[in-house]
C-alpha positions in Angstrom: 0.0 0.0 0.0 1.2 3.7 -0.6 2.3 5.3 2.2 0.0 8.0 3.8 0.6 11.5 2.4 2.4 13.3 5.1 2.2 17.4 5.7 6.0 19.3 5.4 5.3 21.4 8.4 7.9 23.5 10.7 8.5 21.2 13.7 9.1 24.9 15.5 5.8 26.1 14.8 4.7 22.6 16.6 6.3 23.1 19.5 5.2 27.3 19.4 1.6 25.9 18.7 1.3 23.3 21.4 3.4 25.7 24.2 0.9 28.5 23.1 -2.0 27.3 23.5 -1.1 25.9 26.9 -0.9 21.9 27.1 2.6 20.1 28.1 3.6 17.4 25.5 1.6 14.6 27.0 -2.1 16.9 27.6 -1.0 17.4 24.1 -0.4 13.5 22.7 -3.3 12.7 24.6 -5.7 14.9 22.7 -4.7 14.8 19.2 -4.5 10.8 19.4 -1.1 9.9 19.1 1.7 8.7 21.5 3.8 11.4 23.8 6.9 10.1 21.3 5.1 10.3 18.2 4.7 13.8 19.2 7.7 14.9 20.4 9.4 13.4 16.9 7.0 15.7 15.4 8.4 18.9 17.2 11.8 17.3 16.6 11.3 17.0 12.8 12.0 13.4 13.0 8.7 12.8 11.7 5.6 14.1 10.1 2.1 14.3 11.3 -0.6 13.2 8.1 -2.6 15.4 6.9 -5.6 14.4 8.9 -3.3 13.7 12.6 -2.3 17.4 11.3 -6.1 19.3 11.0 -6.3 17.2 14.4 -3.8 19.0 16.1 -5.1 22.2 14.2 -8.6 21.5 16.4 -6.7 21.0 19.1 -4.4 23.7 19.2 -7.1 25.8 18.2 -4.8 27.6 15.0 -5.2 26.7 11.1 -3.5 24.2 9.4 -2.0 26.4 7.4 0.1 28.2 10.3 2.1 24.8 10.8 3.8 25.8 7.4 5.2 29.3 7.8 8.8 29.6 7.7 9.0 31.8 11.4 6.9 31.6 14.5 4.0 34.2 14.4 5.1 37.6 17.0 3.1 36.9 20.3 0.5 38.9 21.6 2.0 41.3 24.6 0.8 39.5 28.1 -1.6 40.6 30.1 -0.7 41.9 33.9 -2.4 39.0 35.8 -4.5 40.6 38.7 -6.0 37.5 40.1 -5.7 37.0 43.9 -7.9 34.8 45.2 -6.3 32.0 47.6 -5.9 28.3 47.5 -7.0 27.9 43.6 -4.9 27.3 40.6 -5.2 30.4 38.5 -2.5 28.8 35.7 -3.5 29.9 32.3 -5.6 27.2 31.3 -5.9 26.6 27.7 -9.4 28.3 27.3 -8.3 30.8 29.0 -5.6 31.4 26.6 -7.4 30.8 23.8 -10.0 34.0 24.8 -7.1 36.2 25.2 -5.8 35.7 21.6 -9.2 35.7 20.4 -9.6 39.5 22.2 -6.4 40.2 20.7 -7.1 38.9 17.2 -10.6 40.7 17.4 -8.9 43.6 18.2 -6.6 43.4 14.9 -9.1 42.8 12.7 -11.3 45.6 13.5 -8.3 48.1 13.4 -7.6 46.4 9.7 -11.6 46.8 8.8 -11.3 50.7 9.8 -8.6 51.0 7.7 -9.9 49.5 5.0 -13.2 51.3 5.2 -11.1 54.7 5.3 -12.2 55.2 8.3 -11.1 56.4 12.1 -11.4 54.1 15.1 -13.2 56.3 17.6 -10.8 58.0 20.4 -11.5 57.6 24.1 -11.4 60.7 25.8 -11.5 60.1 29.4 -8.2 59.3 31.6 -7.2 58.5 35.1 -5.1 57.3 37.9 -5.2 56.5 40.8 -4.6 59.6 42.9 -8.1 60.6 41.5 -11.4 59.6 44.5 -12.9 56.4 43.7 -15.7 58.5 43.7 -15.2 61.7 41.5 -13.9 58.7 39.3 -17.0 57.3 39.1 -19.2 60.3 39.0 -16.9 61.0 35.5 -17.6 57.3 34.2 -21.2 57.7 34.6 -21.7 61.0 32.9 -19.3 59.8 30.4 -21.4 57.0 29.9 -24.8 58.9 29.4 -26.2 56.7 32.0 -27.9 58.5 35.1 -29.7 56.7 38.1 -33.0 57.2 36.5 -32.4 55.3 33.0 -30.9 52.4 35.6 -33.7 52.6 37.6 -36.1 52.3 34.7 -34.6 48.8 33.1 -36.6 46.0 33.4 -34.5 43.4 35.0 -30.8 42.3 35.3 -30.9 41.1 31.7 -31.8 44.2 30.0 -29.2 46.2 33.0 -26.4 44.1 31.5 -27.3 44.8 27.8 -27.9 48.4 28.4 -24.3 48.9 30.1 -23.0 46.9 27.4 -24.2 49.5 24.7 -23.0 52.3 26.7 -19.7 51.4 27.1 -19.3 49.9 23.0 -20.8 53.4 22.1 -17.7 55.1 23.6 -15.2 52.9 21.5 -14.8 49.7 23.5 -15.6 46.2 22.3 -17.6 43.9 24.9 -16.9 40.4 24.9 -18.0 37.3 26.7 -15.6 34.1 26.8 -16.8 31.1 27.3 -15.2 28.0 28.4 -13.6 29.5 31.5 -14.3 28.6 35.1 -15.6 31.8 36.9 -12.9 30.8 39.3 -10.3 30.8 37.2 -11.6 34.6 35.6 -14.2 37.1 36.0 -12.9 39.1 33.4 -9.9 40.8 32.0 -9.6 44.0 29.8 -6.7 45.4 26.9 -6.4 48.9 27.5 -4.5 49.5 24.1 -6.4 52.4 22.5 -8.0 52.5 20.4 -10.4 49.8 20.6 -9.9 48.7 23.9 -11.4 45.4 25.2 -13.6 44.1 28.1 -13.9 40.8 28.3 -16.8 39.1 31.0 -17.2 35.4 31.4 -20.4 33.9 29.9 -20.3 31.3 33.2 -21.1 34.4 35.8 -24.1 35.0 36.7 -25.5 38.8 34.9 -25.4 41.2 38.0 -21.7 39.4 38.0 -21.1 40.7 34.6 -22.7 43.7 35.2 -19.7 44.2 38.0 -17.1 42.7 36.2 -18.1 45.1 32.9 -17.7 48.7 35.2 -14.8 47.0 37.1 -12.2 46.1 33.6 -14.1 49.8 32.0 -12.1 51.3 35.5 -8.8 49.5 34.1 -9.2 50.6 30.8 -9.7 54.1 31.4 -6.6 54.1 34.1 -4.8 52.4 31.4 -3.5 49.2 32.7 -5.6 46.2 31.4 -4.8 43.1 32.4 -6.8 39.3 34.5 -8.9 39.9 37.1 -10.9 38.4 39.0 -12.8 41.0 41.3 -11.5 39.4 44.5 -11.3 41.9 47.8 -8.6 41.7 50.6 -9.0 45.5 51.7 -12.4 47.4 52.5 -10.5 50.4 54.3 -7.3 51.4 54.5 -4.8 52.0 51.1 -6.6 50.5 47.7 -4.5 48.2 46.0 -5.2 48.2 41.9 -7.8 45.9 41.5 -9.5 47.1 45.4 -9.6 50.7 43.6 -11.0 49.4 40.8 -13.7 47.4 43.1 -14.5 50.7 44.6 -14.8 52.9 41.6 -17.5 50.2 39.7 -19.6 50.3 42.9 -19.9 53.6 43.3 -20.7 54.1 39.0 -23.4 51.1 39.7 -24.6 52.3 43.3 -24.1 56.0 43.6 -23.8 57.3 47.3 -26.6 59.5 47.2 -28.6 57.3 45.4 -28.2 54.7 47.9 -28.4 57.0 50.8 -31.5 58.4 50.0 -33.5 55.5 49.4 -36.4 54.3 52.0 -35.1 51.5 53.0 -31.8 52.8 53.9 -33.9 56.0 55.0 -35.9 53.7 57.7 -32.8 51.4 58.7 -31.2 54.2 60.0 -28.9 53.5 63.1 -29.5 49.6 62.4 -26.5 48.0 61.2 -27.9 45.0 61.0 -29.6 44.5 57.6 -32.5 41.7 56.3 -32.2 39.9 53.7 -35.6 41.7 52.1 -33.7 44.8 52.7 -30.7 44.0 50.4 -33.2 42.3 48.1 -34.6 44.9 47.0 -31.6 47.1 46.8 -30.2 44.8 44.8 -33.5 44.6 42.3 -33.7 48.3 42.2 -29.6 48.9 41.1 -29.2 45.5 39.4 -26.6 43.8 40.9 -25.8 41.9 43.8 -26.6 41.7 47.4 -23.2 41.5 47.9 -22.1 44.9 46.1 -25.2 46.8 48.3 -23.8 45.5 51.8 -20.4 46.5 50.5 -21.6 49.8 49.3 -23.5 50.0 53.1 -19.8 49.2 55.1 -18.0 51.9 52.9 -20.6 54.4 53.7 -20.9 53.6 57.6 -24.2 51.8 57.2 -23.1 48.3 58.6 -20.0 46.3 60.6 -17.0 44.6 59.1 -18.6 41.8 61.4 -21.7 41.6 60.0 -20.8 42.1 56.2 -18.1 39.0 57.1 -21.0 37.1 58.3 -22.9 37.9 55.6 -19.7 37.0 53.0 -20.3 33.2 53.2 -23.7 33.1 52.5 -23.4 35.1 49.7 -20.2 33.0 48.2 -22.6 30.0 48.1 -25.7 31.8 46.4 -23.3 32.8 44.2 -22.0 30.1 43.4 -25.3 28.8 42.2 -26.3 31.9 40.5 -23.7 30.9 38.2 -24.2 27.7 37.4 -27.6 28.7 36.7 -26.6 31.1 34.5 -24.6 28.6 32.4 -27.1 25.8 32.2 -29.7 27.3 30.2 -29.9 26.8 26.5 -29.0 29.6 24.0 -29.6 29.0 20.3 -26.3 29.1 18.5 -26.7 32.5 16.7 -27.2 34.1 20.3 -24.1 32.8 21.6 -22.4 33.9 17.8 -23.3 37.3 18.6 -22.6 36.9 22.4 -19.3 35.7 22.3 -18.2 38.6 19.6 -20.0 41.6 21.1 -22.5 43.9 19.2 -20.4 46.2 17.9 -17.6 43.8 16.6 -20.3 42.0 14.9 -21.7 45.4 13.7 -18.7 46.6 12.5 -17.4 42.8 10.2 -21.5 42.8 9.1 -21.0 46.2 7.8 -17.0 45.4 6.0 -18.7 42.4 4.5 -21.7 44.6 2.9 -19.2 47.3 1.8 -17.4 44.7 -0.2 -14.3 45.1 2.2 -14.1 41.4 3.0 -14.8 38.1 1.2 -18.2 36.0 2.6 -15.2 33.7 4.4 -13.6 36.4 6.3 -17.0 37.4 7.6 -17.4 33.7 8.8 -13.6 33.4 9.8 -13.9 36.7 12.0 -17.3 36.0 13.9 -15.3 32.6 15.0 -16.4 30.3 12.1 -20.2 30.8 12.0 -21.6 29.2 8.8 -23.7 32.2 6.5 -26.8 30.6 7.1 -26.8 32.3 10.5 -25.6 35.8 9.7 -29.5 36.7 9.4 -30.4 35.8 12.8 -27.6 37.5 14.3 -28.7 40.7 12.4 -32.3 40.1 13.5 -30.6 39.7 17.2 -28.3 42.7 17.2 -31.7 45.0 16.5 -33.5 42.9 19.3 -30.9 43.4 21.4 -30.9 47.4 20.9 -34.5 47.1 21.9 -33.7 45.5 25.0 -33.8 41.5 24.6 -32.7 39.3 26.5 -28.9 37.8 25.8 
């Protein structure tokens, strides 16, 4: 019999493929079906993969077959700070999580390359900071930047249409919205590439909206200060000196629970001299800003309105119900077309829908740059981007 036709790839581009994406040689073997040593012969060049062992590691790897035959290595994407703190877990890069951060990265690229080729210029952010600013001038400066006041928030009709309409406030100012999926909430809430322009925020599909509602105002403070990077929201310090990611923290609760908003409420109005707070109470704090109990009662300790006790006590409990709130979150079903336009943002998709209709790019780079969606789907997801504006439900 013939042998099997076998591809002349660049055993370095192997090895750059396989170290890139995250998986040691053996995670590696494992998945594409072949023996550690087949493998590492492979990355050796003492052998060949064949042309279908090769797509394999192409799926696997998540890169096209194609790359494995360039001459050179393809220039990295610059790494992102890694903010994560949160104790006894393994925050290693998984390979998901790797794969979302090219993906931002690559989105990033392409839309920069659309503008250009459309003639046209990327919006400019005009709103800066550090962190000598107050948390809560800060904040006061996000909102208004934002169009959004107290009222408009006050008005939506649940979390759902909260977390769109912050999404379409922030992509109006320049910013692309993503969610990644595949990603354990404990390994990232979000993270967030403060290049300009077209900076990114990326929120994890897994957490629960009012998380995502957080996590969106929490990466939009990192942009704006400039210094992107993995987070994953967690607080050691209430009071004292703010590190990075605690100022951050402090800036999206005061843009999503403003002081005097809070503060002049009824309930807070009648609980006066009470630190103690009932669960009906946060409730429907929570319900009226949309998002957690959690943020309230931390909003309540920062303004003197409760103990360090009591919101500790209080911690637990809401760890665990947030816990299921996420895996709530993720278990529903979401058509395919939803999870297109989800996973890409609306104004990314906006903005490769409108190169493709301007004869800027070819029907495949349209389905290449939304992550592979066949065409067929392309009207559904214009039919959901104008549902979307209208306040449906992602």
């Amino acid at each position: 019999m013939p042998a099997r036709n076998k591809a002349n790839i660049n055993p370095d581009i192997m090895v750059w493929a396989r170290q890139t994406a995250g998986y040691s040689l053996e995670e590696a073997a494992h998945k594409i079906g072949v023996t550690p040593e087949k493998l590492q012969k492979w990355e050796a060049g003492e052998d060949k993969p064949t042309l279908r062992q090769l797509r394999m590691a192409g799926k696997v790897y998540r890169r096209p077959s194609a790359l494995f035959y360039r001459s050179t290595t393809p220039t990295p994407h610059p790494i992102l700070p890694d903010f994560r703190v949160l104790p006894d877990t393994d925050l290693e890069y998984t390979p998901n999580l790797r794969f979302e951060i090219r993906r931002a990265f690559e989105r990033r690229a392409i839309a920069l390359e659309i503008m250009a080729q459309l003639g046209e210029e990327p919006p400019k952010l005009d709103i800066r900071a550090d962190m000598s600013e107050d948390p809560s001038y800060l904040a006061a400066r996000i909102r208004e930047w934002l169009g959004v006041s107290v009222e408009t928030q006050f008005s939506w009709r649940d979390h759902y249409v909260a977390l769109n309409s912050w999404i379409a406030a922030i992509e109006a100012q320049g910013i692309f919205v993503f969610h990644a999926g595949g990603v354990e909430v404990e390994q990232m809430r979000g993270f967030s590439i403060s290049e300009r322009p077209f900076p990114v925020v990326a929120v994890n599909a897994k957490d629960s909206p009012r998380g995502r509602i957080f996590t969106l105002l929490h990466e939009l403070t990192h942009i704006v200060l400039e210094n992107g990077g993995l987070c994953d929201l967690h607080e050691t310090e209430i009071i004292g000196e703010l590190s990075l990611e605690a100022y951050c923290n402090r800036v999206a609760g005061e843009v999503l629970v403003p002081s005097n908003a809070l503060l002049s409420h009824d309930i807070v109005i009648g609980n006066a001299g009470n630190f103690q707070w009932e669960d009906w109470q946060l409730g429907q704090l929570s319900n009226k800003f949309k998002v957690s109990q959690e943020v309230i009662l931390r909003r309540l300790l920062l303004l003197g309105k409760t103990t360090q006790a009591f919101y500790a006590r209080k911690h637990e409990k809401f760890l665990e119900q947030y816990q299921r709130q996420s895996e709530e979150s993720g278990a529903g079903f979401m058509r395919y077309y939803r999870r297109v336009l989800r996973a890409n943002g609306p104004a990314f998709t906006s903005l490769v829908l409108s190169a493709y209709y301007n004869d800027a790019i070819s029907s495949r780079d349209l389905s290449n740059f939304l992550g592979g969606v066949h065409l067929s789907h392309i009207e559904r997801i214009e039919q959901d981007l104008i549902t979307r504006e209208r306040g449906g439900e992602v």
